[in-house]
C-alpha beads as a LAMMPS data file, in Angstrom:
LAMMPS data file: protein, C-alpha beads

86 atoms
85 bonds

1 atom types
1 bond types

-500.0 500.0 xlo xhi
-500.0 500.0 ylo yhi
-500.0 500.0 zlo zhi

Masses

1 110.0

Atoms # bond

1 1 1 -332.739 -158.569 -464.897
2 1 1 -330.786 -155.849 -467.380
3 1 1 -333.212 -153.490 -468.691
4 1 1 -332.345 -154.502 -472.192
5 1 1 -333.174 -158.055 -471.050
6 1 1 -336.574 -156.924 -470.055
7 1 1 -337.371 -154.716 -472.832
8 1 1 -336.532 -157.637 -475.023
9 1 1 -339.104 -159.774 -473.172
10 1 1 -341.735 -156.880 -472.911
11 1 1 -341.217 -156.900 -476.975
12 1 1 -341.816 -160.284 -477.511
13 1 1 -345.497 -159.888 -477.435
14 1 1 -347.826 -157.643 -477.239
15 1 1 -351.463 -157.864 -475.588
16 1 1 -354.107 -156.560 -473.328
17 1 1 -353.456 -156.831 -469.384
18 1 1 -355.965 -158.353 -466.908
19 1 1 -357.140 -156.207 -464.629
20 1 1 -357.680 -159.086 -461.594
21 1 1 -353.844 -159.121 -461.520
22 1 1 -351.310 -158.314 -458.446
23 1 1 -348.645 -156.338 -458.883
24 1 1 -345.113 -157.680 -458.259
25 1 1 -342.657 -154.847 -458.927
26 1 1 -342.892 -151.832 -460.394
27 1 1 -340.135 -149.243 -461.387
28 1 1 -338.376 -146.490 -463.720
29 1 1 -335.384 -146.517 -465.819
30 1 1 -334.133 -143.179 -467.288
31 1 1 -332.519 -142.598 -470.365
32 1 1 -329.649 -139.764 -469.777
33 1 1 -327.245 -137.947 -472.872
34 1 1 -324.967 -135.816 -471.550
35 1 1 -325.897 -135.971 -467.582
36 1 1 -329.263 -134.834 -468.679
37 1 1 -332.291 -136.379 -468.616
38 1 1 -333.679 -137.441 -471.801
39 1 1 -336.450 -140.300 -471.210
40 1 1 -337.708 -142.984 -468.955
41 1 1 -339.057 -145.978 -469.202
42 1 1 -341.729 -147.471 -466.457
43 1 1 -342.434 -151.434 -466.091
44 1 1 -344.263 -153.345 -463.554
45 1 1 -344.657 -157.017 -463.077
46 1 1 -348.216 -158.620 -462.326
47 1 1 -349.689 -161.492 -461.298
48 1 1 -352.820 -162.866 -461.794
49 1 1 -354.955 -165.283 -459.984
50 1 1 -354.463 -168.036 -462.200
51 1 1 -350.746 -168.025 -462.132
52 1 1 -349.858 -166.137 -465.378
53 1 1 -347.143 -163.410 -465.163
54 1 1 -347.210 -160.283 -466.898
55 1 1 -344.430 -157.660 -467.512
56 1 1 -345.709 -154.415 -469.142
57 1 1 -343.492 -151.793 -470.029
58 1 1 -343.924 -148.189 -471.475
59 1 1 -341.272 -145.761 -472.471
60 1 1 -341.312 -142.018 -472.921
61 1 1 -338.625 -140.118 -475.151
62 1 1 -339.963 -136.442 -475.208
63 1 1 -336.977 -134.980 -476.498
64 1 1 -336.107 -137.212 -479.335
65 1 1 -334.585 -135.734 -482.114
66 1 1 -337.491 -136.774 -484.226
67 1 1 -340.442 -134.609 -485.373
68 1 1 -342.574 -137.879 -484.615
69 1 1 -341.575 -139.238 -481.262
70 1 1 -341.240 -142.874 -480.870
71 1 1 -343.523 -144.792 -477.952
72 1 1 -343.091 -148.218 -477.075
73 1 1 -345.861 -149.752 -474.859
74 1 1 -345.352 -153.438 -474.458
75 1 1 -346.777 -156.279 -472.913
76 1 1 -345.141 -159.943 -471.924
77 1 1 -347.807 -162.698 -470.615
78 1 1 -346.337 -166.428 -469.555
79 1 1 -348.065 -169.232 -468.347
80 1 1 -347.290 -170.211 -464.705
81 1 1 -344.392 -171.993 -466.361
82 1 1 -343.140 -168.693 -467.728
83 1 1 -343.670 -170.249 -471.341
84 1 1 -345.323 -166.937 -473.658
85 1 1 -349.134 -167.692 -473.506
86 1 1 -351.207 -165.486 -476.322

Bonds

1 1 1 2
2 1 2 3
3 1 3 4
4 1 4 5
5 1 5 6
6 1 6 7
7 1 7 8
8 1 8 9
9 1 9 10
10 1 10 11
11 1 11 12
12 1 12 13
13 1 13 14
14 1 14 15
15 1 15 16
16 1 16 17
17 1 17 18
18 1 18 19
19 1 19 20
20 1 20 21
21 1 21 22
22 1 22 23
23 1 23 24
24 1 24 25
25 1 25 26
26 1 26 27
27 1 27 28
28 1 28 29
29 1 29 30
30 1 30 31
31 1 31 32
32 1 32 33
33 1 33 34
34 1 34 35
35 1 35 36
36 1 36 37
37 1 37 38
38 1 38 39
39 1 39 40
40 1 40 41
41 1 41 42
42 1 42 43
43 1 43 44
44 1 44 45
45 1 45 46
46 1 46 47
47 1 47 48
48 1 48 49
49 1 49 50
50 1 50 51
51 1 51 52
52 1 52 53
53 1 53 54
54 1 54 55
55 1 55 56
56 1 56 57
57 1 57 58
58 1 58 59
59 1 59 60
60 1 60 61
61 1 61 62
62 1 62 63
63 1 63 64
64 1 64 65
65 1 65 66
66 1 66 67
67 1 67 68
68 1 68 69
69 1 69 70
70 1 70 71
71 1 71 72
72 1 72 73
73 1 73 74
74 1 74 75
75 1 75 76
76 1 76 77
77 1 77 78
78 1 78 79
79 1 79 80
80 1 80 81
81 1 81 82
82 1 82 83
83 1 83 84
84 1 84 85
85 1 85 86
């Protein structure tokens, strides 16, 4: 899966995580401009005992251009049929 793909997921909804869940995968993407490093992103994929799947995601951009700097923490949960569960 693209990491725009699964940012676009992670975006989709937003919730609390279980803490009874087993983790998947986990990883890094980093965000480079001009061969430099300017960000990353973490995600990690969990399941929990019941079946549901949950992709979290948090990215860091501490050298934004912006005097505020933007943070994106999201959360996708899906039923054991990957259908978005709230």
């Amino acid at each position: 899966m693209t990491r725009f793909a699964l940012t676009l997921l992670c975006l989709l909804l937003l919730s609390p995580v279980a803490t009874n869940a087993q983790t998947i995968e986990n990883g890094k993407f980093r965000f480079y401009e001009t061969k430099q490093i300017r960000g990353e992103e973490n995600y990690s994929i969990s399941r929990t005992s019941n079946g549901e799947l949950i992709v979290q995601a948090k990215t860091d951009l501490p050298f934004a251009e912006q005097e505020k700097k933007p943070l994106v923490n999201a959360t996708l949960r899906t039923s054991p049929e990957f259908t978005p569960s709230v």
